[in-house]
N, CA, C and O atoms as a GROMACS GRO file, in nm:
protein
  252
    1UNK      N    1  14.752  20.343   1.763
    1UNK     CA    2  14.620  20.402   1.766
    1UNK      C    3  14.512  20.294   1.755
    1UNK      O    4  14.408  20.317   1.816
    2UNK      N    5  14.523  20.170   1.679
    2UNK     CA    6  14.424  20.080   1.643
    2UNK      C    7  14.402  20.015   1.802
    2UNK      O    8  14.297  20.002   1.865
    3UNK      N    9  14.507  19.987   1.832
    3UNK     CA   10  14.503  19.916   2.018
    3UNK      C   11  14.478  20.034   2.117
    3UNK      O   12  14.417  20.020   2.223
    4UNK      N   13  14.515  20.115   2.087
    4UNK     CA   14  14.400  20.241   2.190
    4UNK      C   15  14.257  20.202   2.147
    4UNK      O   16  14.186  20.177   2.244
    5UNK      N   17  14.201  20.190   2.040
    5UNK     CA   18  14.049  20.204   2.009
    5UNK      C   19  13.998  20.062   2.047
    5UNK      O   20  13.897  20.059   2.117
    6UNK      N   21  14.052  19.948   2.011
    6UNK     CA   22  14.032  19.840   2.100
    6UNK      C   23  13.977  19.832   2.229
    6UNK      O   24  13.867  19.797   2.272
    7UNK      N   25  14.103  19.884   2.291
    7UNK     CA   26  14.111  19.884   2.441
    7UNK      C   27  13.992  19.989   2.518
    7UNK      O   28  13.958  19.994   2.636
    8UNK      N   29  13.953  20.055   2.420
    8UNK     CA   30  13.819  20.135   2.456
    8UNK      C   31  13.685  20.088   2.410
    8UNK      O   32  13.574  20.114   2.456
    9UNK      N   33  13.720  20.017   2.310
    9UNK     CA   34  13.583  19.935   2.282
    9UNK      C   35  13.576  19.854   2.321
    9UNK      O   36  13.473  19.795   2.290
   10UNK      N   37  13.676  19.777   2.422
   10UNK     CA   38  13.608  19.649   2.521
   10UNK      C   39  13.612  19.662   2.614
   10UNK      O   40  13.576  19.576   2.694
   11UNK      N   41  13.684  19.848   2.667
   11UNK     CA   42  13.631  19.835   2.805
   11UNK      C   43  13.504  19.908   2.822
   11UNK      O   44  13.464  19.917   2.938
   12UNK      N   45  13.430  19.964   2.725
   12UNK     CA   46  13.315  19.954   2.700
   12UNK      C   47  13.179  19.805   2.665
   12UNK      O   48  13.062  19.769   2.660
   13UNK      N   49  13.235  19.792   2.660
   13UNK     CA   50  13.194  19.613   2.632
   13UNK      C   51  13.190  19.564   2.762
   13UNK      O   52  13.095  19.495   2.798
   14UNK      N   53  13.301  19.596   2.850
   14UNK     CA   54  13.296  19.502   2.997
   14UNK      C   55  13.194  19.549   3.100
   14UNK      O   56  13.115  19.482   3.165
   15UNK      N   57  13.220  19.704   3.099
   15UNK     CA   58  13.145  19.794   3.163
   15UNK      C   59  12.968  19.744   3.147
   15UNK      O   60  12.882  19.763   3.233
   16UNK      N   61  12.947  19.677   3.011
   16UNK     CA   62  12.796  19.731   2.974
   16UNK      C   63  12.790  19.539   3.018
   16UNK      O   64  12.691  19.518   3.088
   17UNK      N   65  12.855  19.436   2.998
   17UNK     CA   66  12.855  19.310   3.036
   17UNK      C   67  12.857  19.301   3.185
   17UNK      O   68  12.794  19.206   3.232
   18UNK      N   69  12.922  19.390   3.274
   18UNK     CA   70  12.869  19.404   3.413
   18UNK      C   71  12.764  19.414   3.462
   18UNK      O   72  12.694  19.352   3.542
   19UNK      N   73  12.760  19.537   3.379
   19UNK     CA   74  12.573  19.623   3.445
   19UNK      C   75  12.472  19.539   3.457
   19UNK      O   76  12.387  19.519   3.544
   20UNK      N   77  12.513  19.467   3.291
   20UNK     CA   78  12.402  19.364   3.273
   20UNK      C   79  12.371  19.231   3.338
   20UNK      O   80  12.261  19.178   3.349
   21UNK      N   81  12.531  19.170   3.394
   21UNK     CA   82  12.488  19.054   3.485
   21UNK      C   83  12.450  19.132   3.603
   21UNK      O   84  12.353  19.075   3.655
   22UNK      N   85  12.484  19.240   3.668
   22UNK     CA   86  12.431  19.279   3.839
   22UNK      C   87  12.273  19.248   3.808
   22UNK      O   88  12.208  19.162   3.867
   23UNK      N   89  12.209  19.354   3.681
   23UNK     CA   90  12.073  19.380   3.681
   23UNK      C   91  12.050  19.249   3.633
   23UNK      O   92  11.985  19.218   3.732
   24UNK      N   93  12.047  19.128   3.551
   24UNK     CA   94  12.056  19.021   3.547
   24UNK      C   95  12.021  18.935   3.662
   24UNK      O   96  11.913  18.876   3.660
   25UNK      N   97  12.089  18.925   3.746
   25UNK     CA   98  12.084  18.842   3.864
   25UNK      C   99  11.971  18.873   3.980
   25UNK      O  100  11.928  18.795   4.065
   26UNK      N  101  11.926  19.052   3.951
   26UNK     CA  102  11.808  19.087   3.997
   26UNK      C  103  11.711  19.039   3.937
   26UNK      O  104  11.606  19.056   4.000
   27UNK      N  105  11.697  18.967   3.807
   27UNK     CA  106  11.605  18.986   3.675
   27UNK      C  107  11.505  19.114   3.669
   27UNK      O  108  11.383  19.110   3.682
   28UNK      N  109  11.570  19.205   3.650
   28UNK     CA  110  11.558  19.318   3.590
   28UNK      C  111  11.545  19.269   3.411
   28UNK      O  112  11.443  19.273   3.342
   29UNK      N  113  11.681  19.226   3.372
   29UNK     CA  114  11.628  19.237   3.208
   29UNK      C  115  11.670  19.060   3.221
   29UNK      O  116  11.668  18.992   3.323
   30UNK      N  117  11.704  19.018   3.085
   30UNK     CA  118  11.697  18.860   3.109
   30UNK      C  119  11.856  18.813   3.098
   30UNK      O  120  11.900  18.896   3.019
   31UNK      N  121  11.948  18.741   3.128
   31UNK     CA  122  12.066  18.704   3.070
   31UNK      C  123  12.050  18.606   2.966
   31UNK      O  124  11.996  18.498   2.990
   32UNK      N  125  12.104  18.641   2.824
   32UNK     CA  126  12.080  18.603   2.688
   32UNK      C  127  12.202  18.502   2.673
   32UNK      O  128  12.196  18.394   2.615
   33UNK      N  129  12.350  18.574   2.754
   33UNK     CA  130  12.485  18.530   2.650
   33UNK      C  131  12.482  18.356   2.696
   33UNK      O  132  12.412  18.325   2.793
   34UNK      N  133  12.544  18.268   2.636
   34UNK     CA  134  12.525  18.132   2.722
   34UNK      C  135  12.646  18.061   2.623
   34UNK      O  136  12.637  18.050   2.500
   35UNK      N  137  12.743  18.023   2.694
   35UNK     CA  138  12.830  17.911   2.658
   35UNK      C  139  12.783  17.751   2.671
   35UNK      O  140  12.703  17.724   2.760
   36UNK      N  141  12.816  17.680   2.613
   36UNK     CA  142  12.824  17.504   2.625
   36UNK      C  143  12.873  17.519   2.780
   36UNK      O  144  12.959  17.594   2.826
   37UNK      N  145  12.782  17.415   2.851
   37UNK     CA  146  12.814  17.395   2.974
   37UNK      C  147  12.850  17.485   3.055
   37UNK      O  148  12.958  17.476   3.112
   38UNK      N  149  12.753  17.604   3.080
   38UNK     CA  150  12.818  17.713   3.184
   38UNK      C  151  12.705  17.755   3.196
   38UNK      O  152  12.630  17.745   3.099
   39UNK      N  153  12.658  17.815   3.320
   39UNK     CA  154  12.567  17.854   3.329
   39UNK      C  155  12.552  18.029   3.344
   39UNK      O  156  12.642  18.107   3.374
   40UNK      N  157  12.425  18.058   3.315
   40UNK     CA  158  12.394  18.204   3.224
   40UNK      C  159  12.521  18.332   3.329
   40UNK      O  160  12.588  18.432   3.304
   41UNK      N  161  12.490  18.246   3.447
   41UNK     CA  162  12.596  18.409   3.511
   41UNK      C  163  12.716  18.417   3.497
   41UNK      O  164  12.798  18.508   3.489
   42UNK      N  165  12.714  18.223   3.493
   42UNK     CA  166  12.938  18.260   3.474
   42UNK      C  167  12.974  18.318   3.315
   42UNK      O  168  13.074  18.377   3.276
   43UNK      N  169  12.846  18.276   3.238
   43UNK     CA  170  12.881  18.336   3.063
   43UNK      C  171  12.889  18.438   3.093
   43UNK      O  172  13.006  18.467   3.068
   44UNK      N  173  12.825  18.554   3.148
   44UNK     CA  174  12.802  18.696   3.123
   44UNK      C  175  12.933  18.698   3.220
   44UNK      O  176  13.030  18.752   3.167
   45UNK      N  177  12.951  18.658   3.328
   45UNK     CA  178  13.076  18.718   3.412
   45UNK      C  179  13.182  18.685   3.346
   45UNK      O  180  13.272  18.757   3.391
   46UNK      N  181  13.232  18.606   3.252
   46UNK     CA  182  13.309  18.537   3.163
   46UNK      C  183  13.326  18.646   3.029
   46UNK      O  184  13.434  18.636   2.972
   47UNK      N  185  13.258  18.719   2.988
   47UNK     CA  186  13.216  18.835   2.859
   47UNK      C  187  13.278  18.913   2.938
   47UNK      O  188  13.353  18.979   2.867
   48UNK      N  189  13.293  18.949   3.066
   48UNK     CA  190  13.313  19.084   3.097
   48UNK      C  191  13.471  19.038   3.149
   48UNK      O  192  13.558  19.123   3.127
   49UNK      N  193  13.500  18.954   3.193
   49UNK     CA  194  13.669  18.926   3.236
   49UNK      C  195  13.743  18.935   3.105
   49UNK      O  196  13.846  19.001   3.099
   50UNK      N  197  13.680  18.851   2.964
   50UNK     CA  198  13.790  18.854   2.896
   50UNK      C  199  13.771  18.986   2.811
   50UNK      O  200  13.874  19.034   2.765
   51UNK      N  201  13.661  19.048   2.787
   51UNK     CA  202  13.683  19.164   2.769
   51UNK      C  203  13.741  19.293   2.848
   51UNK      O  204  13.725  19.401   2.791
   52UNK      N  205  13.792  19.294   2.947
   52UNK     CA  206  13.872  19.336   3.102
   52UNK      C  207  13.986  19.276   3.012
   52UNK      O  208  14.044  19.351   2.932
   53UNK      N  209  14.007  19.193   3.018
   53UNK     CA  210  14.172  19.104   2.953
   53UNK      C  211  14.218  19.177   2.816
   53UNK      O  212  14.335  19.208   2.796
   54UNK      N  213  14.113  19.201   2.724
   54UNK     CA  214  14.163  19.266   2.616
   54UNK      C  215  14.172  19.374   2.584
   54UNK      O  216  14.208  19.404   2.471
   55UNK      N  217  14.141  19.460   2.675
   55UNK     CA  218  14.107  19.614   2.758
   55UNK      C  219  14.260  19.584   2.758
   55UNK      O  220  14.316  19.610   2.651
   56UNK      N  221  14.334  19.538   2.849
   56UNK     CA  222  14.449  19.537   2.945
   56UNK      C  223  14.573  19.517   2.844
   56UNK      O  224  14.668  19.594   2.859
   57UNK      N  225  14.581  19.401   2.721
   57UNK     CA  226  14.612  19.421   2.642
   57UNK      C  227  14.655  19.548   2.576
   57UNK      O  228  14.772  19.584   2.571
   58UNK      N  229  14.534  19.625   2.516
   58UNK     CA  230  14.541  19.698   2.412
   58UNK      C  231  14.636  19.854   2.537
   58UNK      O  232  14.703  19.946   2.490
   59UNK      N  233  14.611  19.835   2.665
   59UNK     CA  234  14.691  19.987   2.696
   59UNK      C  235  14.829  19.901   2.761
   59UNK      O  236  14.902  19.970   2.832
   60UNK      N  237  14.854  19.810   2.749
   60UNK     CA  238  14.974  19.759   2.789
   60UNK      C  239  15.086  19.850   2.784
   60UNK      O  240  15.075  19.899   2.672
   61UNK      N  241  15.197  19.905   2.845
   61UNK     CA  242  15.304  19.963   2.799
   61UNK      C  243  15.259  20.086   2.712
   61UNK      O  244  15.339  20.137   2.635
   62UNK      N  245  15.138  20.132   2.723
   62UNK     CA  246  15.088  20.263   2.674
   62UNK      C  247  15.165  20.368   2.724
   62UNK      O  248  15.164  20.388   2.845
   63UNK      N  249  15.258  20.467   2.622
   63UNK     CA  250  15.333  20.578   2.673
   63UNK      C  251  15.238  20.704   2.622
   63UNK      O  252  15.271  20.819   2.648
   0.00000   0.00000   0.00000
């Protein structure tokens, strides 16, 4: 049950890290997230893969 709720709270997380780089890249709102040496779109596209990754995780072998 704890990795079901995971896996829904980051694929909520990825979902809302998408929206935000598409409208982002329009500058609609601003891109905030920022890693050392990466620049603002690959961070936000980077938030939303590994949260996608830990999504994938948590329903792994889900019966």
């Amino acid at each position: 049950m704890f990795k079901k709720n995971i896996g829904k709270l980051s694929l909520a997380l990825a979902f809302i890290a998408a929206i935000w780089l598409i409208l982002g890249m329009f500058n609609v709102v601003p891109l905030v997230f920022k890693l050392p040496n990466e620049t603002y779109v690959r961070s936000h596209a980077s938030l939303a893969v590994i949260s996608l990754l830990i999504a994938s995780w948590a329903f792994w072998n889900e019966d």
